[in-house]
MOPAC internal coordinates of N, CA, C and O (Angstrom, degrees):
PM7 1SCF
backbone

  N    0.0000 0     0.00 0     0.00 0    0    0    0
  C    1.4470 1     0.00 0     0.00 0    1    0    0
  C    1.5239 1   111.45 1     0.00 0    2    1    0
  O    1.2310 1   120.18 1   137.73 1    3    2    1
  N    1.5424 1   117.26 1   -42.27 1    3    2    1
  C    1.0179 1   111.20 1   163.04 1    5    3    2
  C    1.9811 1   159.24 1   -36.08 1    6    5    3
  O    1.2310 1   144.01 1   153.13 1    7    6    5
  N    1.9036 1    70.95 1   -26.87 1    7    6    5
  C    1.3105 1    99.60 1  -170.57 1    9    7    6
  C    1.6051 1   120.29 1  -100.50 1   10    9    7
  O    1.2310 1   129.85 1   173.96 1   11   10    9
  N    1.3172 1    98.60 1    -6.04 1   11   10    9
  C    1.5131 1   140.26 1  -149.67 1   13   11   10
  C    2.4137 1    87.24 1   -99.76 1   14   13   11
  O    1.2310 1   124.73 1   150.29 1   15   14   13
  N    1.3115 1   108.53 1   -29.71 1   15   14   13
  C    1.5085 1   118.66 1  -151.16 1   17   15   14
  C    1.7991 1    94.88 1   -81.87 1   18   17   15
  O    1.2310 1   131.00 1   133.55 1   19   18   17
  N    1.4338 1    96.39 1   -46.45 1   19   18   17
  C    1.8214 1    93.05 1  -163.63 1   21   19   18
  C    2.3093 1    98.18 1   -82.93 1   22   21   19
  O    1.2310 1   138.75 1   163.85 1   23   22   21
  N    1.0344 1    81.26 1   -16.15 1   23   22   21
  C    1.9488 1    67.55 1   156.88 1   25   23   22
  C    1.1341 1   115.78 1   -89.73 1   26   25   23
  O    1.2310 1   112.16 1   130.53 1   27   26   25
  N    1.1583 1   132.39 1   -49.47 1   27   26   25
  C    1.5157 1   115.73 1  -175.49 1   29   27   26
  C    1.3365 1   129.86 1   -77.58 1   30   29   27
  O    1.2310 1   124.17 1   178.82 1   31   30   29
  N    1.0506 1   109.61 1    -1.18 1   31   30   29
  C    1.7911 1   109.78 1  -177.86 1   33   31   30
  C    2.0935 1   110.99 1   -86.92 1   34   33   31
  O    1.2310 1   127.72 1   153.18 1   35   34   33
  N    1.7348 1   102.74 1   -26.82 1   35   34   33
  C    1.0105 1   118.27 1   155.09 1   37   35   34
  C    1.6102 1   116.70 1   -46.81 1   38   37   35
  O    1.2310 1   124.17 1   103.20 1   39   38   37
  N    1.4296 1   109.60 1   -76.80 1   39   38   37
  C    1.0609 1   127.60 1   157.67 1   41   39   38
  C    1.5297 1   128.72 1   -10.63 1   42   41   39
  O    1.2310 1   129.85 1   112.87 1   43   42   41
  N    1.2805 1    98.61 1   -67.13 1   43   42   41
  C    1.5082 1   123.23 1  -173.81 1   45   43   42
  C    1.5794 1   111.34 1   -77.68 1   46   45   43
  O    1.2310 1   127.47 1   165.69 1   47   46   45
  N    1.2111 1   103.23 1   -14.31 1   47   46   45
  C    1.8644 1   114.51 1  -175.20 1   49   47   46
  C    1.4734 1    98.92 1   -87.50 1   50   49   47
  O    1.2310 1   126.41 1   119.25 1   51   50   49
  N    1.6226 1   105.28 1   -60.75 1   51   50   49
  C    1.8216 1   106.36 1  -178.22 1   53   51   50
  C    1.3988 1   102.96 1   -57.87 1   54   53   51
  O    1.2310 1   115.68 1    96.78 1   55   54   53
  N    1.3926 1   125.81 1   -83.22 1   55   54   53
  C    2.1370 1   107.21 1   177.25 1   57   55   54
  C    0.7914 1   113.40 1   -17.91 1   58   57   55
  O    1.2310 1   105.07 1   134.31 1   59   58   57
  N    1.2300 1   145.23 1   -45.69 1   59   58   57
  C    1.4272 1   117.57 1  -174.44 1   61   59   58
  C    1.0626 1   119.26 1   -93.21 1   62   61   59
  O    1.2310 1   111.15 1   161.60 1   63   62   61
  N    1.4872 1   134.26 1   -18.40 1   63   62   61
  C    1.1515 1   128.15 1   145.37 1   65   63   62
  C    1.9098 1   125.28 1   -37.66 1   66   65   63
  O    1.2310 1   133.61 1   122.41 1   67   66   65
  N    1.2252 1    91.29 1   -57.59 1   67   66   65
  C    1.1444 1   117.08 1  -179.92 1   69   67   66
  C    1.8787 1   111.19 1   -38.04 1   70   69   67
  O    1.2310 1   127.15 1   118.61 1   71   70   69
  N    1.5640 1   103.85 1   -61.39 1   71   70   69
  C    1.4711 1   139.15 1   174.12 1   73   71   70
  C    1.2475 1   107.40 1   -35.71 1   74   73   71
  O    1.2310 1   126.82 1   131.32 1   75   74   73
  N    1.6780 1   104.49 1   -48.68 1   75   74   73
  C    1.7134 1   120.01 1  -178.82 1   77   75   74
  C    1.1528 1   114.64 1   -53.71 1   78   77   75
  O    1.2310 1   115.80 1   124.18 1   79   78   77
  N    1.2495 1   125.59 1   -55.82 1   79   78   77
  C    1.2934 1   145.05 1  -107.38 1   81   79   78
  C    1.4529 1    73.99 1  -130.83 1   82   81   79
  O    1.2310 1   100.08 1   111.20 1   83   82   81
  N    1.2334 1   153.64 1   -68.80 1   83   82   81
  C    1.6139 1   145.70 1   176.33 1   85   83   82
  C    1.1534 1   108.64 1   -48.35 1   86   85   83
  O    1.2310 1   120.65 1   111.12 1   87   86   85
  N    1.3785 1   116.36 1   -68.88 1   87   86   85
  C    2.2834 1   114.99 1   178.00 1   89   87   86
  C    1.4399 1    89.55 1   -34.04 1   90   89   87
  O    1.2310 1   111.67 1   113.83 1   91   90   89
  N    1.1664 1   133.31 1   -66.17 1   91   90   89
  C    1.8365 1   126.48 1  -147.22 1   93   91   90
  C    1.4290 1    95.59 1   -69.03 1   94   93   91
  O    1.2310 1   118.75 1   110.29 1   95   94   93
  N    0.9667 1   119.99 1   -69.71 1   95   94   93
  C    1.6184 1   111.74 1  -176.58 1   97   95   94
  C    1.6573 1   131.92 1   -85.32 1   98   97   95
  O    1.2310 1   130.01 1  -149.19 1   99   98   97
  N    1.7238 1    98.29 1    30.81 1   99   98   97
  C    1.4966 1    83.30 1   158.28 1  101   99   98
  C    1.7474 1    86.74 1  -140.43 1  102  101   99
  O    1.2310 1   115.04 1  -170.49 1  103  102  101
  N    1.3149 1   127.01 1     9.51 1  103  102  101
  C    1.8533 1   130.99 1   132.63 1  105  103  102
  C    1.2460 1   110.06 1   -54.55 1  106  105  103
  O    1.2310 1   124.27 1   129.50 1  107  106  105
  N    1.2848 1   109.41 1   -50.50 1  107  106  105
  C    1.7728 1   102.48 1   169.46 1  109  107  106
  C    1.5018 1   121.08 1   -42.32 1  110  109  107
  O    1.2310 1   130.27 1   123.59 1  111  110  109
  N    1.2449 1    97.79 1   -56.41 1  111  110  109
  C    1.7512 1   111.52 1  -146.60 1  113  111  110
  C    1.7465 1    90.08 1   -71.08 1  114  113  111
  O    1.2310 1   123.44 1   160.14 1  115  114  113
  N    1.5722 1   111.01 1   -19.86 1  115  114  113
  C    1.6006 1    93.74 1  -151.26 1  117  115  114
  C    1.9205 1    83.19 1   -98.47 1  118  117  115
  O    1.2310 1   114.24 1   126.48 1  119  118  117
  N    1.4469 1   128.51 1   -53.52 1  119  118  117
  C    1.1319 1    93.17 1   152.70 1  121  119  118
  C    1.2630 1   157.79 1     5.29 1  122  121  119
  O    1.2310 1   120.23 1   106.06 1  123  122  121
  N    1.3820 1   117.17 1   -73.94 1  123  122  121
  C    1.3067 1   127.02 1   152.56 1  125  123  122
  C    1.3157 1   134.37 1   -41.47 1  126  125  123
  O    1.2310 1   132.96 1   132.03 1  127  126  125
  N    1.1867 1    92.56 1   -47.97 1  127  126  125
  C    1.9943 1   103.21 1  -178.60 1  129  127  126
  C    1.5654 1    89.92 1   -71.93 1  130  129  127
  O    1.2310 1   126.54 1   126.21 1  131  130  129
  N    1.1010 1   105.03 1   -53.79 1  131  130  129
  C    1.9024 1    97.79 1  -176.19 1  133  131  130
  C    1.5580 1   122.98 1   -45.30 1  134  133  131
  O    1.2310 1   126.54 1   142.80 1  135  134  133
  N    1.6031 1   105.03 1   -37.20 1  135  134  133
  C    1.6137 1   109.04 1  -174.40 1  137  135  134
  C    2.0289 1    87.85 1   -99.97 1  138  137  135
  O    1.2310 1   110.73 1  -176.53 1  139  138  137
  N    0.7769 1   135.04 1     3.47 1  139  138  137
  C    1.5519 1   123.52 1   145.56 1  141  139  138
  C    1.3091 1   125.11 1   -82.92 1  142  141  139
  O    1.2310 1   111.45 1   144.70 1  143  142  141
  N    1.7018 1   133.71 1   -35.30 1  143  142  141
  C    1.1115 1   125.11 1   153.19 1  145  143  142
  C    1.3238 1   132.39 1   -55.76 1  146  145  143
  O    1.2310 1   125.77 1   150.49 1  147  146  145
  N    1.5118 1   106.51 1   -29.51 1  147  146  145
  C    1.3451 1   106.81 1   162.26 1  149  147  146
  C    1.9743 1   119.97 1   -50.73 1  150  149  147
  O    1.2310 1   127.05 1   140.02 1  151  150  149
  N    1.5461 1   104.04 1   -39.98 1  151  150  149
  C    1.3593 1    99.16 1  -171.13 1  153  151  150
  C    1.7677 1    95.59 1    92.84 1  154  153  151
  O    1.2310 1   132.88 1  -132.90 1  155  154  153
  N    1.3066 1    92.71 1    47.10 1  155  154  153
  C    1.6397 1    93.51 1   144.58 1  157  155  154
  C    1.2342 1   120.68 1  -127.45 1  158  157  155
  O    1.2310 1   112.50 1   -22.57 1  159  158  157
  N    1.1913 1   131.76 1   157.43 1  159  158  157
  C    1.3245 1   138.14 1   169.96 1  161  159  158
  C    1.4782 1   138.73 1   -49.89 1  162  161  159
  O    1.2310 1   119.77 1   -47.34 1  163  162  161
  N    1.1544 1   118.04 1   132.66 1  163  162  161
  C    1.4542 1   110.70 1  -133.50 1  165  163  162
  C    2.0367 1    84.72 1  -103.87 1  166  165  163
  O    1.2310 1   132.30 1  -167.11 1  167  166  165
  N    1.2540 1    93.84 1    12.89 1  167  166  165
  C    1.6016 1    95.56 1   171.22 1  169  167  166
  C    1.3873 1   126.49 1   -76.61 1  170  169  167
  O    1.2310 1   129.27 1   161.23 1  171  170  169
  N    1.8119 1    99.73 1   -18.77 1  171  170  169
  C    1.5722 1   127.07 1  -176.38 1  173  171  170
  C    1.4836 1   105.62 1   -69.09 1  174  173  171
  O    1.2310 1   116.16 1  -170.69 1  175  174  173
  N    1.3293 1   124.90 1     9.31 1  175  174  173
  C    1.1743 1   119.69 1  -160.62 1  177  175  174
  C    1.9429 1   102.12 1  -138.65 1  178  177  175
  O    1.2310 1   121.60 1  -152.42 1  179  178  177
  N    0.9828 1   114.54 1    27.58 1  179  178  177
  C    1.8725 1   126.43 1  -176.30 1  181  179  178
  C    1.4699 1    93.34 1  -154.35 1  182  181  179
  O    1.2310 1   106.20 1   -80.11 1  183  182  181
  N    1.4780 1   143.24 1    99.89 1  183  182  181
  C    1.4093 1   117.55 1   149.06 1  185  183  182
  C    1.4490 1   124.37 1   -59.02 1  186  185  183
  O    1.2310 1   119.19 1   -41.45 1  187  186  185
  N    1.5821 1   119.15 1   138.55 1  187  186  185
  C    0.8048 1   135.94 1   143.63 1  189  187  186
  C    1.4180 1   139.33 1    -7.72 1  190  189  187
  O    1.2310 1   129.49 1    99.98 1  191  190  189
  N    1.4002 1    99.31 1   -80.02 1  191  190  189
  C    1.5493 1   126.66 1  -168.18 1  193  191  190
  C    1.7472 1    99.40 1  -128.02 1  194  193  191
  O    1.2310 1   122.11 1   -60.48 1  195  194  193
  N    1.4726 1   113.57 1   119.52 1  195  194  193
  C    1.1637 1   103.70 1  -176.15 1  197  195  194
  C    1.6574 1   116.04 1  -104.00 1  198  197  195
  O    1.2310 1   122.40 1   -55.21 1  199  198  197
  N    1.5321 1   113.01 1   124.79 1  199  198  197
  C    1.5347 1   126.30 1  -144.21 1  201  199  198
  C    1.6261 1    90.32 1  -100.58 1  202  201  199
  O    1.2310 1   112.73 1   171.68 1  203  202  201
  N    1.3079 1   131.32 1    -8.32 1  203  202  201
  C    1.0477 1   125.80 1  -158.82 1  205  203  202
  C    1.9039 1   103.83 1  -125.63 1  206  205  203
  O    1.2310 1   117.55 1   -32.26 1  207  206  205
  N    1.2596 1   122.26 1   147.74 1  207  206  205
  C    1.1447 1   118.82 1   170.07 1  209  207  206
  C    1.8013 1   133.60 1   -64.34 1  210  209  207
  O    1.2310 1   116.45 1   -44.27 1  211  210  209
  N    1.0810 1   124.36 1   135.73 1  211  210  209
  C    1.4756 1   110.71 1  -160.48 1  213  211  210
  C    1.4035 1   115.24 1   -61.45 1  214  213  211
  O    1.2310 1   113.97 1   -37.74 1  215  214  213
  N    1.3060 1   129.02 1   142.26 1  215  214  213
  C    1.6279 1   137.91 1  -145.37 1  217  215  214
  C    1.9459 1    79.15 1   -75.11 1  218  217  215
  O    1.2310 1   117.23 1   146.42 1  219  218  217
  N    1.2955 1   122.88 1   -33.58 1  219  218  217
  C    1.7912 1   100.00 1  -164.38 1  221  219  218
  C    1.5098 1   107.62 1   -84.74 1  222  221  219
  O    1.2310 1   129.61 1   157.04 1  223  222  221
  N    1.2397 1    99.08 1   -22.96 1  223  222  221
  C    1.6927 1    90.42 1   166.82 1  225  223  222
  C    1.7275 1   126.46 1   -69.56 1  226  225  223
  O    1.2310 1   124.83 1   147.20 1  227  226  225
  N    1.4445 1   108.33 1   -32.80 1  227  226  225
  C    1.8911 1   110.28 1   153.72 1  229  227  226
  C    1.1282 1   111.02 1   -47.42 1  230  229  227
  O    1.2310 1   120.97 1   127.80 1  231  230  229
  N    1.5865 1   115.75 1   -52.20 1  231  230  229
  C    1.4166 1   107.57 1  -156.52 1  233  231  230
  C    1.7460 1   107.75 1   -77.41 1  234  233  231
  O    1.2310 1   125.50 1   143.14 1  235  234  233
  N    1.3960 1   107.03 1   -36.86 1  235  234  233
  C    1.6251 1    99.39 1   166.30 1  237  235  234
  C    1.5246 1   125.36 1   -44.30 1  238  237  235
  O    1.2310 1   127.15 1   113.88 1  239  238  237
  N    1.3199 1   103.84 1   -66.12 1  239  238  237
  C    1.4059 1   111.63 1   177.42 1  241  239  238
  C    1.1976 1    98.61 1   -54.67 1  242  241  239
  O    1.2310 1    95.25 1    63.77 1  243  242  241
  N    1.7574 1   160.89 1  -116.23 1  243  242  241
  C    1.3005 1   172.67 1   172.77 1  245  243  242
  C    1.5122 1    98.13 1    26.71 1  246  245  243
  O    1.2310 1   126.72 1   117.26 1  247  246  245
  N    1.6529 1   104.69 1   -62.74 1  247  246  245
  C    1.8559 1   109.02 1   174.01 1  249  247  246
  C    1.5544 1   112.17 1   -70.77 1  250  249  247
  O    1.2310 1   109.24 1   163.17 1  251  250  249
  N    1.5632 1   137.77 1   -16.83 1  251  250  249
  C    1.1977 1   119.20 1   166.90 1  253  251  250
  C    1.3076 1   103.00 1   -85.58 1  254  253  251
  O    1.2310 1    99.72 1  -171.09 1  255  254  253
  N    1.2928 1   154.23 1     8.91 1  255  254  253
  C    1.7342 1   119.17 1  -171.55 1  257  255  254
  C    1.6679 1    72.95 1  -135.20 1  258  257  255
  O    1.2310 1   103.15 1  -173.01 1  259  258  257
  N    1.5119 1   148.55 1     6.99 1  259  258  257
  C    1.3229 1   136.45 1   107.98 1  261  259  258
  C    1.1202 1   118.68 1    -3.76 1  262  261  259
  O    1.2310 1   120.54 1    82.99 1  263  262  261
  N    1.4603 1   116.58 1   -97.01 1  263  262  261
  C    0.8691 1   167.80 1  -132.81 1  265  263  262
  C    2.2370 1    92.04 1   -67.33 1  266  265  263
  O    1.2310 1   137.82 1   115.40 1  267  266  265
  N    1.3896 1    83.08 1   -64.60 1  267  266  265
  C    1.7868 1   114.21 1  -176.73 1  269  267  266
  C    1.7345 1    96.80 1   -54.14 1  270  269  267
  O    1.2310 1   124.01 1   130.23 1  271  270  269
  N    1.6711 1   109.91 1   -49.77 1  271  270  269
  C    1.4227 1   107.27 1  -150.34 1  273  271  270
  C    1.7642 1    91.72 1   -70.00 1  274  273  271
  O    1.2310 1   122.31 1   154.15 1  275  274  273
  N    1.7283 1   113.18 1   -25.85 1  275  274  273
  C    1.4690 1   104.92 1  -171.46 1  277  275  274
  C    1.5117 1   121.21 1   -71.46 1  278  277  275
  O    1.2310 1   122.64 1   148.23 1  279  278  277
  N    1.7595 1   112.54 1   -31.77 1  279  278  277
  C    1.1853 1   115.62 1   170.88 1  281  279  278
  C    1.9080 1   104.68 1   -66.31 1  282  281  279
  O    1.2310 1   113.08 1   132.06 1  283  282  281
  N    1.2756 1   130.69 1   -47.94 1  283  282  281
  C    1.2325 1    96.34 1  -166.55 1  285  283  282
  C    1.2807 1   105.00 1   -93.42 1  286  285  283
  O    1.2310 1   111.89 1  -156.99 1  287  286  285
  N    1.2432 1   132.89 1    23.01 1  287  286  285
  C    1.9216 1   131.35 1   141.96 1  289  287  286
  C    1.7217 1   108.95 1   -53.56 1  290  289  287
  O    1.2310 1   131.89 1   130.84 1  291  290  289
  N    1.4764 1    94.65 1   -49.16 1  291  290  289
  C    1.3236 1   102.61 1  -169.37 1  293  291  290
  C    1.8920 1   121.84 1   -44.51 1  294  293  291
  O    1.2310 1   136.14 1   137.61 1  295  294  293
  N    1.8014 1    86.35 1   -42.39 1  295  294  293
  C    1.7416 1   102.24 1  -151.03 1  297  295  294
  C    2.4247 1    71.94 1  -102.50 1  298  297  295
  O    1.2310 1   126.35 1  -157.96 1  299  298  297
  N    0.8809 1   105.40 1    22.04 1  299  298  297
  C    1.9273 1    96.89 1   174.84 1  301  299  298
  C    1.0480 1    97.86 1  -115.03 1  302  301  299
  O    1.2310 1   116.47 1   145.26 1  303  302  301
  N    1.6495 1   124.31 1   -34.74 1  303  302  301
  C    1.3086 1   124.41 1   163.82 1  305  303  302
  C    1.2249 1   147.52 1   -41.79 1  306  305  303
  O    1.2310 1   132.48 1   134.75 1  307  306  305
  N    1.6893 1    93.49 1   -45.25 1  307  306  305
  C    1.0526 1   118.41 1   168.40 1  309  307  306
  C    1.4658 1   130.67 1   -76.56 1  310  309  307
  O    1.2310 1   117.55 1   158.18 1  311  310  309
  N    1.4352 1   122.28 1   -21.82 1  311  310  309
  C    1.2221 1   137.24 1   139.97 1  313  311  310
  C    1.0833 1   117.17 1   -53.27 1  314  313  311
  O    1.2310 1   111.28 1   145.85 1  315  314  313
  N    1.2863 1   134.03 1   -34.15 1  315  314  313
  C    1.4963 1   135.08 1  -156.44 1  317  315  314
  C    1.8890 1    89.49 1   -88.84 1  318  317  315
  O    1.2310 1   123.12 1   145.89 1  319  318  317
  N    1.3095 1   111.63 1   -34.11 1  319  318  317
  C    1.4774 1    98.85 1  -170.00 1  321  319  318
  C    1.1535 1   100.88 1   -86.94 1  322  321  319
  O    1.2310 1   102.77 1   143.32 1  323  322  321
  N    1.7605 1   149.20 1   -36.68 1  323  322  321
  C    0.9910 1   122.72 1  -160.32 1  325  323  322
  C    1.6771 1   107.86 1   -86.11 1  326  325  323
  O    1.2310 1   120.53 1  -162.24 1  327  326  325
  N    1.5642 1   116.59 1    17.76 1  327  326  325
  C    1.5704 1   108.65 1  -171.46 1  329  327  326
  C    1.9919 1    76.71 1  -109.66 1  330  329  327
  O    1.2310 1   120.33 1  -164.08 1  331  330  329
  N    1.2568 1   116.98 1    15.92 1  331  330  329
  C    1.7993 1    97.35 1   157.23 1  333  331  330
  C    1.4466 1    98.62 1   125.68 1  334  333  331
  O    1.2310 1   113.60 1   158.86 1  335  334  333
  N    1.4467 1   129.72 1   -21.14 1  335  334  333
  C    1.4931 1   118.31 1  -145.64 1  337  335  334
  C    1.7527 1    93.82 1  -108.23 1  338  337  335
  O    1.2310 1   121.35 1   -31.82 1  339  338  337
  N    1.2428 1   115.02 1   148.18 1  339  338  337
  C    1.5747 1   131.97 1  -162.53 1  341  339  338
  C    1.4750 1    95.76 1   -52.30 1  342  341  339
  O    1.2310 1   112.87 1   -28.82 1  343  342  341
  N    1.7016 1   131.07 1   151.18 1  343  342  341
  C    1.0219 1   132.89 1   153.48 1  345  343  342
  C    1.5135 1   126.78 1   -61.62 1  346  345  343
  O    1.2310 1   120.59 1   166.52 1  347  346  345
  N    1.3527 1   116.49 1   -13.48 1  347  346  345
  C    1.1579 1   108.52 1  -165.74 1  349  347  346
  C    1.3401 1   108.57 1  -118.15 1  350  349  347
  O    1.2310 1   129.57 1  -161.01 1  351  350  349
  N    1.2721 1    99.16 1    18.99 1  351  350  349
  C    1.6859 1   107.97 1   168.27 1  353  351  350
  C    1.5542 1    95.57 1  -121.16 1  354  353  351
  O    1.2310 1   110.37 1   132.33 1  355  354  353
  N    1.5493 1   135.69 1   -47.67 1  355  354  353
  C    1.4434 1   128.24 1  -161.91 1  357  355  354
  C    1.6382 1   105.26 1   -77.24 1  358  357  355
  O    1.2310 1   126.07 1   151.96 1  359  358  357
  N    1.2493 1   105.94 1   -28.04 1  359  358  357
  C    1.4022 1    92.79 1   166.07 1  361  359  358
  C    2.0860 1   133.72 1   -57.91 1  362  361  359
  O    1.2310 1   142.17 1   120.37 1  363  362  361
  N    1.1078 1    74.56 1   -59.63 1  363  362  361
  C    1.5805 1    83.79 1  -168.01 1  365  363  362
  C    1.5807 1   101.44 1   -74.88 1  366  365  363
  O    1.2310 1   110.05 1   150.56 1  367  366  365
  N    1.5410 1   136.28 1   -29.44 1  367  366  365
  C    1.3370 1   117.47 1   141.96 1  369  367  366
  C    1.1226 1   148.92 1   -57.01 1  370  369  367
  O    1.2310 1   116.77 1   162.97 1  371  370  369
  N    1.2587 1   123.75 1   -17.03 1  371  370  369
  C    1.6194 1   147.66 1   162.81 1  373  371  370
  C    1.7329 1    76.26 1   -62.06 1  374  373  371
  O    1.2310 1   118.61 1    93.06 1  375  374  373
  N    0.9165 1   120.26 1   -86.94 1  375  374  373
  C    1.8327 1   128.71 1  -138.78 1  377  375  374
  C    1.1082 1    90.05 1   -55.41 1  378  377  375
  O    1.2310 1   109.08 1   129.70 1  379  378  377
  N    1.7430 1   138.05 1   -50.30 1  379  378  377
  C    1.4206 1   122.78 1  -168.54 1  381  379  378
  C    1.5979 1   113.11 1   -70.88 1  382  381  379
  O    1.2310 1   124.20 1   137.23 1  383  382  381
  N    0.9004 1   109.54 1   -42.77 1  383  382  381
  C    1.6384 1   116.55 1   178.99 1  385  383  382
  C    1.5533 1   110.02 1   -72.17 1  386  385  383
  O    1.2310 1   110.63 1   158.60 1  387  386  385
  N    1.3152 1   135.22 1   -21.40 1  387  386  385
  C    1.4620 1   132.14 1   162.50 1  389  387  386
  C    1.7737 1   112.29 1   -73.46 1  390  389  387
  O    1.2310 1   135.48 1   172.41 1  391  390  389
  N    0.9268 1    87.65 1    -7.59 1  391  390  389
  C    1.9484 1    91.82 1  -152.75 1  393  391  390
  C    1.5884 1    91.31 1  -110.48 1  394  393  391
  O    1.2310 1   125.83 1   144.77 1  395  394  393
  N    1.4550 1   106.39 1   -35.23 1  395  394  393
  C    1.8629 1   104.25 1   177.93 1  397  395  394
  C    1.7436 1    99.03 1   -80.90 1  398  397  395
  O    1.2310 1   121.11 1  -170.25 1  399  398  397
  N    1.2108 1   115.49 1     9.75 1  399  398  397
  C    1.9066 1   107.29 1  -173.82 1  401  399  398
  C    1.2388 1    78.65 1  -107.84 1  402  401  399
  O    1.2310 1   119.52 1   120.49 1  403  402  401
  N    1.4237 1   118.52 1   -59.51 1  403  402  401
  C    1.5773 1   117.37 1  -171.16 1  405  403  402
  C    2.0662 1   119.12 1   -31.73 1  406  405  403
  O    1.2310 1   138.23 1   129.02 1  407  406  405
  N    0.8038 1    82.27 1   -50.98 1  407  406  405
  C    1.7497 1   115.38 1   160.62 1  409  407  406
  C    1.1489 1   126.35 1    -6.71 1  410  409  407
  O    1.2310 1   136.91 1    86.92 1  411  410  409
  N    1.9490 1    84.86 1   -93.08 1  411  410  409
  C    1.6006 1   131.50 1   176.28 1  413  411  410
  C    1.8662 1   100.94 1   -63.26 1  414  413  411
  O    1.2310 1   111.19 1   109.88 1  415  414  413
  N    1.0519 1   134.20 1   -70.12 1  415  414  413
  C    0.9083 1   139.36 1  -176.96 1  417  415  414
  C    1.7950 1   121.20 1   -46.19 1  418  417  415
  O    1.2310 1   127.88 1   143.45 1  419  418  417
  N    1.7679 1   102.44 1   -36.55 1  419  418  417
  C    1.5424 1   115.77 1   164.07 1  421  419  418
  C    1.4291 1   110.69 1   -68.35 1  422  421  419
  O    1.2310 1   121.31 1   149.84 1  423  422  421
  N    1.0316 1   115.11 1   -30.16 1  423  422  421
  C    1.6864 1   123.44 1   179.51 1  425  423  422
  C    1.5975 1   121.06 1   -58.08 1  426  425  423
  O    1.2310 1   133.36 1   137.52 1  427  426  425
  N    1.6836 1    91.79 1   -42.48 1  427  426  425
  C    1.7272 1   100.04 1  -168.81 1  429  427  426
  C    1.8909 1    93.78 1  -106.73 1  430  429  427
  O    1.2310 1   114.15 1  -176.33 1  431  430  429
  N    0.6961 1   128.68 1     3.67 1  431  430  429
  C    1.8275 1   142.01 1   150.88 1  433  431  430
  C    1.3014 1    93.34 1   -60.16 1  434  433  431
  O    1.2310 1   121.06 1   107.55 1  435  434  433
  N    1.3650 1   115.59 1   -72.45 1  435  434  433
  C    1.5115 1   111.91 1  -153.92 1  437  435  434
  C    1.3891 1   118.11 1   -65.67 1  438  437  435
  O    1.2310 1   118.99 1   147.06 1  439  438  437
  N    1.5029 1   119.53 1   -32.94 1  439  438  437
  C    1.4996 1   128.62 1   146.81 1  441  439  438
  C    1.0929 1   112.96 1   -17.50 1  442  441  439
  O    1.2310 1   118.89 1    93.04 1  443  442  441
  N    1.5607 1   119.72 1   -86.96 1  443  442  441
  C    1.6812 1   131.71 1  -178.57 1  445  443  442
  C    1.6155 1   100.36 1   -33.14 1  446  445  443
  O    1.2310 1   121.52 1   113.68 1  447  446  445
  N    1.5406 1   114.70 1   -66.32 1  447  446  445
  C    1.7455 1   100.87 1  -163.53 1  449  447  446
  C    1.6979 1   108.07 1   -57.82 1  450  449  447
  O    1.2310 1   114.41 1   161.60 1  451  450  449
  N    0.9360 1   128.19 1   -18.40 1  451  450  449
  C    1.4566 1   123.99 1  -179.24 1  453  451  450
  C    1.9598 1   120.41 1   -79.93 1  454  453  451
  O    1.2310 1   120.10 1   180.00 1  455  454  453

């Protein structure tokens, strides 16, 4: 049984990826056919004019102040331990709480570019 654990979690990670990634694009597809049987215009489906900022520029910015919030978890951590408190708690709370601001702050960034 043991041996049975590190295949399937592989396994079990891609399906559901997999799962995702089929529901969305065949919700898509049927969508579409639905608002084409209707006899709408199949122009409704390309914008024009794009009102929104390009998805790789979110994702840049979002992964740099990531990226930022983990280094200064890192170096808060490290403060956090030498004022007394265990490493193996100030670390990985520094990093989650720098990295969830990192986040929050990429979130309301990405607002402004839009």
């Amino acid at each position: 049984m043991k041996s049975l654990i590190p295949v399937l979690i592989p396994l079990v990670v891609f399906g559901t990826i997999f799962g995702i990634f089929y529901l969305y694009y065949t919700t898509r597809n049927r969508e579409r056919m639905a608002l084409i049987e209707k006899g709408a215009d199949a122009d409704i489906f390309f914008s024009k004019n794009q009102k929104t900022a390009p998805v790789w520029k979110i994702l840049i910015l979002n992964l740099s102040l990531l990226l930022i919030g983990i280094g200064l978890g890192l170096f808060a951590g490290n403060l956090v331990e030498l004022y007394g408190m265990k490493s193996e708690v100030a670390y990985p709370a520094c990093i989650l709480i720098m990295g969830g601001l990192g986040l929050f702050l990429g979130f309301h960034m990405s607002k402004k570019l839009d």
